[in-house]
C-alpha positions, -999 to +999 in steps of 0.1 A: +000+000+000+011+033-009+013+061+014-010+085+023+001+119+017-016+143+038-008+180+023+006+205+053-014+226+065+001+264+075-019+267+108-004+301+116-034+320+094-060+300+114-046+313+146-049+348+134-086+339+119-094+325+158-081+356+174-105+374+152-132+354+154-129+357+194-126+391+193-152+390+170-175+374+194-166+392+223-179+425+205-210+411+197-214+399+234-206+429+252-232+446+232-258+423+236-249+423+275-250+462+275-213+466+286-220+508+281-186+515+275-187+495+246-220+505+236-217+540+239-184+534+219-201+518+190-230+542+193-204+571+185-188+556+159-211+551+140-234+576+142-207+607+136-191+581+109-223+578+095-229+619+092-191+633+081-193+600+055-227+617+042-207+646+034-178+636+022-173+631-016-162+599-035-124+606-028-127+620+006-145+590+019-120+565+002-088+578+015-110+580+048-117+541+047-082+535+037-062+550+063-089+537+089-079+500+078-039+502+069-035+517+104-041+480+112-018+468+087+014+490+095+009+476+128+017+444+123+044+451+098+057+473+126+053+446+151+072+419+126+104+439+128+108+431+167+127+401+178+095+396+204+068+411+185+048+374+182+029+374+213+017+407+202+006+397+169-030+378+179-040+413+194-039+432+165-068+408+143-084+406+179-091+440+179-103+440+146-128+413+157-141+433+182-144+463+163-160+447+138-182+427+166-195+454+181-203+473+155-224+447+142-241+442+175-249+477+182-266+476+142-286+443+150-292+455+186-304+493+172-322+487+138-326+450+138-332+445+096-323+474+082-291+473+104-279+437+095-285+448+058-264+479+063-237+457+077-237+430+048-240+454+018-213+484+030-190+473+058-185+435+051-171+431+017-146+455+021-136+444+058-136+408+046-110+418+017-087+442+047-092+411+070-073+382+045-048+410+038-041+414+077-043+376+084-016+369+054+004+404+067+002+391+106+014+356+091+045+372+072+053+391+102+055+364+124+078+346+100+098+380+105+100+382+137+113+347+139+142+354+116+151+387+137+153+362+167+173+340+155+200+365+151+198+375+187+201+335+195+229+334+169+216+307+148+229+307+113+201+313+093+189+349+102+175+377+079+193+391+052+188+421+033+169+399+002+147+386+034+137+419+045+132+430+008+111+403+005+093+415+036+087+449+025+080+438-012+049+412+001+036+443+022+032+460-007+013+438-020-012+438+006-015+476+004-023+477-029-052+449-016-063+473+014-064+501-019-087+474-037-109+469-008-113+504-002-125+511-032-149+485-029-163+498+005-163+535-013-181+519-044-207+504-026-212+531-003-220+553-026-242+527-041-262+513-015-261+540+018-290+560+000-313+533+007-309+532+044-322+558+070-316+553+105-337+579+125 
């Protein structure tokens, strides 16, 4: 009998997907519970994000959306350049959970329908693009952080400057997808928001 090959599995972006998905749930539960911090918190955000988006215009409310996601993504490229940056990695998708979590709550929670709707035709695609961007960025920046480890252990196969070009060059990448999801979230915000009062 031959064999069974059983193809590996890189675990390391389901660990960054479980991180979200708990912060995810822990949004969704603190609004549900009525932690007021949190509510209030969501409450705000989305109601004066809601207004100044109204009145932005198509290329005001893209770089808007942008920057409001790479923030996320510099973060863990930042965080890959530190020799001890991987226990700090998980928060970073965690807090997107929860942001994303509670937001959804607090839309569920406020304007049941109407808000769920909201949620799956303007906010999700684009957040489901930025969020496999900073899973695979969280992933290459734990591979980073190795590498700038083993220097400081003196093992023999430590970064290089291709390694770190590498690095930057696969972050790029992910920018430019963070650009395409962006526009995405502009797109269909100009599309679909029209449709949707929330008085």
């Amino acid at each position: 009998l031959k064999p069974i090959n059983i193809p590996k599995i890189n675990y390391k972006p389901i660990l960054f997907f479980v991180f979200f998905l708990l912060g995810l749930i822990t949004g969704v539960i603190c609004i549900k519970y009525g932690v007021n911090s949190l509510v209030e918190l969501a409450s705000d955000i989305f109601e004066q994000s809601r207004i100044e988006d109204s009145e932005k215009n198509t290329l005001e409310f893209f770089f808007s959306d942008f920057l409001s996601s790479v923030c996320f993504l510099f973060a863990s490229f930042t965080v890959g350049l530190c020799a001890v940056g991987i226990p700090f990695l998980p928060i970073i998708p965690f807090v997107k959970g929860i942001y994303l979590g509670a937001l959804g709550g607090y839309m569920y929670t406020q304007y049941q329908i109407s808000g769920v709707g909201y949620c799956a035709l303007i906010i999700y695609p684009g957040a489901a693009l930025m969020l496999a961007a900073l899973i695979y960025g969280c992933t290459e920046s734990m591979f980073m952080s190795l590498d700038i480890c083993s220097i400081l252990l003196n093992k023999p196969k430590g970064p290089n400057a291709n390694t770190l070009k590498l690095y930057c060059v696969r972050y790029a990448v992910l920018i430019f997808v963070m650009l395409l999801a962006a526009i995405i979230n502009t797109v269909f915000f100009k599309i679909f928001a029209g449709h949707f009062t929330f008085d």
